[in-house]
PLY file of the C-alpha trace (Angstrom):
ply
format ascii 1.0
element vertex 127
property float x
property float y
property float z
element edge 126
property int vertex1
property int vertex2
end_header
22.05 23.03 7.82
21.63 19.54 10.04
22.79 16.51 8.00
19.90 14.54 6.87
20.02 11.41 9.99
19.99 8.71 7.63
21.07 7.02 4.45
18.84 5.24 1.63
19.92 2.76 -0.46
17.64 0.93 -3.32
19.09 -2.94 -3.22
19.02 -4.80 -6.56
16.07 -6.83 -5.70
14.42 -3.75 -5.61
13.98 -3.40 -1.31
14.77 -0.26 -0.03
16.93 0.42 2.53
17.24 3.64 5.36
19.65 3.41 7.71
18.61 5.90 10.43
21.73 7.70 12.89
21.75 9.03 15.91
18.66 11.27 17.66
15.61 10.42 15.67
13.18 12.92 16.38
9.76 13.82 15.32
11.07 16.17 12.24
13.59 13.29 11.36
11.19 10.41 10.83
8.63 12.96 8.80
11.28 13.80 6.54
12.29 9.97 6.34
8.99 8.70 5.85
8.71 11.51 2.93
11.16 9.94 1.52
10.05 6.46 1.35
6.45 8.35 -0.03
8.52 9.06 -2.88
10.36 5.80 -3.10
6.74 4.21 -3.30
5.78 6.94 -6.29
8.91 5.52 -8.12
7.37 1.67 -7.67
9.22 0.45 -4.79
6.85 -1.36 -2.44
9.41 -2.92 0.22
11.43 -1.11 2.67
13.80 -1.84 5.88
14.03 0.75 8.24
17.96 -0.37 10.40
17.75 1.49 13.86
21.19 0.00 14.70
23.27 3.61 14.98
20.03 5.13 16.60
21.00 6.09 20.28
17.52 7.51 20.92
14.46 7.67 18.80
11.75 10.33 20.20
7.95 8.29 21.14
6.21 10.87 19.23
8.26 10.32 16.01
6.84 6.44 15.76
3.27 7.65 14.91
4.55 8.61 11.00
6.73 5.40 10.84
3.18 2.89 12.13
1.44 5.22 9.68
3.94 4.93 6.65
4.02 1.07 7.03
0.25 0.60 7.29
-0.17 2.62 3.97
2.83 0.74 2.24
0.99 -2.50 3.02
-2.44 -1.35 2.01
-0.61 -0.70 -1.42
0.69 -4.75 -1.02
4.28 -3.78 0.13
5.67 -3.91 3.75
7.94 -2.16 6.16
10.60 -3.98 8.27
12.27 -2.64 10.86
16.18 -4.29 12.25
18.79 -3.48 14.72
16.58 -2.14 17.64
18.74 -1.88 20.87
16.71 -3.08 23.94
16.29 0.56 25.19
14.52 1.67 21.48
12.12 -1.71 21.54
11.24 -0.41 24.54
10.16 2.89 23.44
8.49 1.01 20.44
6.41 -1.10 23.33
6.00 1.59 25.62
4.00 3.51 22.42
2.10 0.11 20.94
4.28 0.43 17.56
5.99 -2.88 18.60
2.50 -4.72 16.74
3.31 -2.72 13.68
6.26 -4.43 12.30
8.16 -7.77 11.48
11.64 -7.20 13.59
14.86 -8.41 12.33
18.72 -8.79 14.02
20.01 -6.96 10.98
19.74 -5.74 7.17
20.33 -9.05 5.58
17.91 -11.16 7.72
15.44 -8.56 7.05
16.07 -8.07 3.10
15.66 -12.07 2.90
12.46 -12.29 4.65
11.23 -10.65 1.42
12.21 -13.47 -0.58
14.10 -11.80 -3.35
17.65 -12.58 -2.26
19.26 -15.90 -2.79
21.18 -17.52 0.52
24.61 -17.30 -1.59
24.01 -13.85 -2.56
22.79 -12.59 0.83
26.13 -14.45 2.88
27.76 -11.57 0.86
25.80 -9.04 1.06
25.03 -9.54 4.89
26.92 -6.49 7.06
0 1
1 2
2 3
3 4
4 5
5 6
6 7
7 8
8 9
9 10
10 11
11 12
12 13
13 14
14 15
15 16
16 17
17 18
18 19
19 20
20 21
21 22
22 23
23 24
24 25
25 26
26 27
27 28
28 29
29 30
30 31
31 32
32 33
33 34
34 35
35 36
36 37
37 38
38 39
39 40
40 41
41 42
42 43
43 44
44 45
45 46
46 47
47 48
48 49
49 50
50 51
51 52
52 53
53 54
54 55
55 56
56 57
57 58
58 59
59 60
60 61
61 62
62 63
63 64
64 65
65 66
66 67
67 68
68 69
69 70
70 71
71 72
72 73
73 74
74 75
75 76
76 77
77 78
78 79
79 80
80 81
81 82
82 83
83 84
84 85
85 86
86 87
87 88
88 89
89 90
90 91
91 92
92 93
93 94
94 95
95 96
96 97
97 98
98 99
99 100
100 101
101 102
102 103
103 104
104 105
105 106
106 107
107 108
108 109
109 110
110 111
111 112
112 113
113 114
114 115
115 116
116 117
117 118
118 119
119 120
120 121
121 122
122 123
123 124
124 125
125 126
């Protein structure tokens, strides 16, 4: 059985965290995006999605990831996405998903733009 290409992590203030790996294809990000469904049944409303160990992300997979962060803000959450290499923003422009999300240089940037980490804390935490 393939490894799972990612890694979740629920931060104390409560933002959840996926680091994606490697190929993300379209079965990848619907098992991902599953996941964070069930994150969201448990209460957890905030999520950052870190593409920086993604070599290549499949166009077809970014449908379920627009979708996921359109329903997570509906529900008054939201969906950040950090670490894009130049080559996978351009597959997120070459698809429209680029509109979809806030983007960040990394996971502490992008957990602090939620307001729920303090500047001392986050130094820390940063990786």
């Amino acid at each position: 059985m393939k490894a799972l290409p990612f890694i979740f992590s629920i931060e104390a203030d409560g933002v959840a965290i996926a680091r994606l790996e490697g190929e993300v294809g379209r079965d990848e990000m619907k098992v991902a995006m599953e996941a964070c469904g069930r994150l969201v049944g448990r209460g957890i409303f905030e999520f950052v999605v870190d593409f920086s160990e993604v070599s290549h992300v499949d166009y077809r997979s970014l449908h379920s990831l627009v979708r996921f962060a359109q329903s997570v803000k509906k529900l008054g959450g939201e969906m950040k996405v950090c670490g894009l290499s130049p080559y996978i923003y351009a597959i997120f422009c070459a698809t429209g998903a680029q509109e979809a999300f806030h983007y960040y240089e990394g996971i502490w940037p992008a957990r602090a733009s939620f307001g729920g980490v303090g500047m001392t804390e986050g130094a820390r935490l940063s990786p």
